[in-house]
N, C-alpha and C positions, 0 to 999 in steps of 0.2 A: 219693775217686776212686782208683781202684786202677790199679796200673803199670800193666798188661794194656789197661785203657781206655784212659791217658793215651796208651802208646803207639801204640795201632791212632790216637788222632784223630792223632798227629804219626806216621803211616807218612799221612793224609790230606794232612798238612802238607806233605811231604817228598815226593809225587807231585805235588805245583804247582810245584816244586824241581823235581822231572824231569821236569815235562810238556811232553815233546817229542816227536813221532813220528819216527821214523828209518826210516819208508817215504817217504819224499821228501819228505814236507812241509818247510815252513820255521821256524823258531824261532819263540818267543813275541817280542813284542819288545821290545825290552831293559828299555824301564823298566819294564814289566808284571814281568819275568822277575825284575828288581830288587826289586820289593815282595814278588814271593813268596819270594824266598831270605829278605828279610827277615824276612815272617811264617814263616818255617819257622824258621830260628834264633832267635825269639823264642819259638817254642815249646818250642825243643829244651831253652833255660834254664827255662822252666816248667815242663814235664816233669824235667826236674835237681831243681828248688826242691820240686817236688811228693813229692819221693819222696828226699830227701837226710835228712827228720828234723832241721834243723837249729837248736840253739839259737842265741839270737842271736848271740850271742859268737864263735861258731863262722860263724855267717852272715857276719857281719864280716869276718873272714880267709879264708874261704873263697872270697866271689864276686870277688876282687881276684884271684885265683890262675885261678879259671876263668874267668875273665875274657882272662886272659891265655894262658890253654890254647886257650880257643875263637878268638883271633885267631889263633893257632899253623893251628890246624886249618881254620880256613876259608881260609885261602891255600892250604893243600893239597885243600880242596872245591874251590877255583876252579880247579886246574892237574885236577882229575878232571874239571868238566865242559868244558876246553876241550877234554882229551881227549879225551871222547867226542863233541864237537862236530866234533873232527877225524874221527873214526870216520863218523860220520855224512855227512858227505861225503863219504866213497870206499867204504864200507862192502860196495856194489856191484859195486865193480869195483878191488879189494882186491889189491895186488902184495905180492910178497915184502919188500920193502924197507916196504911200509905195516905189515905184521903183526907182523914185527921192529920196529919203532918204536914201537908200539902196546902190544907184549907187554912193549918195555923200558919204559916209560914206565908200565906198570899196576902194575909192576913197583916201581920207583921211589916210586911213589905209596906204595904198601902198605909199603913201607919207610919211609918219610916220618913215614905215620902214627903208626906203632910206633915210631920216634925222639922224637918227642911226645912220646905216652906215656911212654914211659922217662924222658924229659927231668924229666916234669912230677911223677913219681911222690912224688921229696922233697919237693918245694915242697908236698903236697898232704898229706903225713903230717908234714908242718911245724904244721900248721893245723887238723888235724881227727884224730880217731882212724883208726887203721889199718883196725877195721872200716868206717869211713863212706869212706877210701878206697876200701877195695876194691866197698866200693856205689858207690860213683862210678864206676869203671871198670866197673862192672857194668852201670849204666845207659847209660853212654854207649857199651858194647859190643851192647848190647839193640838203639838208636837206629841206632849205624851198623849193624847186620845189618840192620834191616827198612830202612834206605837202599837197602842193598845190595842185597836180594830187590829192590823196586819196583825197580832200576836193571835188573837182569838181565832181569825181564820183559819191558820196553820195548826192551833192544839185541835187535838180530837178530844172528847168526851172520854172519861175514863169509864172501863170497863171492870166489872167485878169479876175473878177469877172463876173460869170458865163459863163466862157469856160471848152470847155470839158477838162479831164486831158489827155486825149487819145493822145495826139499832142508832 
């Protein structure tokens, strides 16, 4: 199976991760919404494992490190989706003080990630060649992009209190 596949089925993966509409409806609920981040980050290692090349040896040391990368990173998934859970409830009718909040905290986030990364960079060329590094951060830059496209599809644009939504 080639990246290109493995990806598009976990961009499939990762839209039941964001399947929420932010035109007023209400959330999935919780424990539904629980199984799917589950099955999404169990994909996301499969898609890893699929495409890492890795001999066992190297399997060995490896998934103990992303192991510990991926709880690094999904605490910063859960502080994005309460964010945009926060969004989604005022989205509508959006003040100054909510976009400020909004913009620091995405803010935040994106910094967040990238401190990870950084973080985790040695630990990862501790354990694996420097090429299978940078395949790894290749992949898992591949993975958060097509997150990021499915997310931006589904936010709307926020609106300043009492503008039309037509815009």
């Amino acid at each position: 199976m080639s990246l290109k596949s493995i990806l598009a089925s976990f961009t499939a993966a990762s839209l039941m991760v964001c399947t929420f509409s932010l035109s007023g409806q209400a959330f999935a609920q919780a424990s539904q919404k629980q199984l799917d981040i589950a099955a999404a980050r169990a994909q996301r290692k499969a898609t890893v494992g699929a495409n890492m090349n890795l001999t066992a040896d190297e399997a060995s040391k490896f998934w103990p490190v992303y192991d510990a990368y991926e709880a690094k990173m999904d605490s910063i998934e859960d502080r994005h989706v309460k964010e945009l859970k926060d969004f989604a409830a005022r989205y509508n009718n959006f003040t100054d003080a909510d976009a400020q909040k909004k913009l620091d905290e995405v803010m935040a986030i994106q910094q967040a990630r990238l401190d990870v990364q950084k973080e985790f960079v040695p630990q990862f060329r501790a354990v694996v060649s420097q090429v299978k590094v940078t395949r790894f951060y290749q992949i898992d830059n591949k993975i958060q992009a097509l997150i990021q496209c499915d997310i931006a599809q589904l936010v709307p644009l926020a609106h300043p209190a009492g503008e039309g939504q037509g815009q």
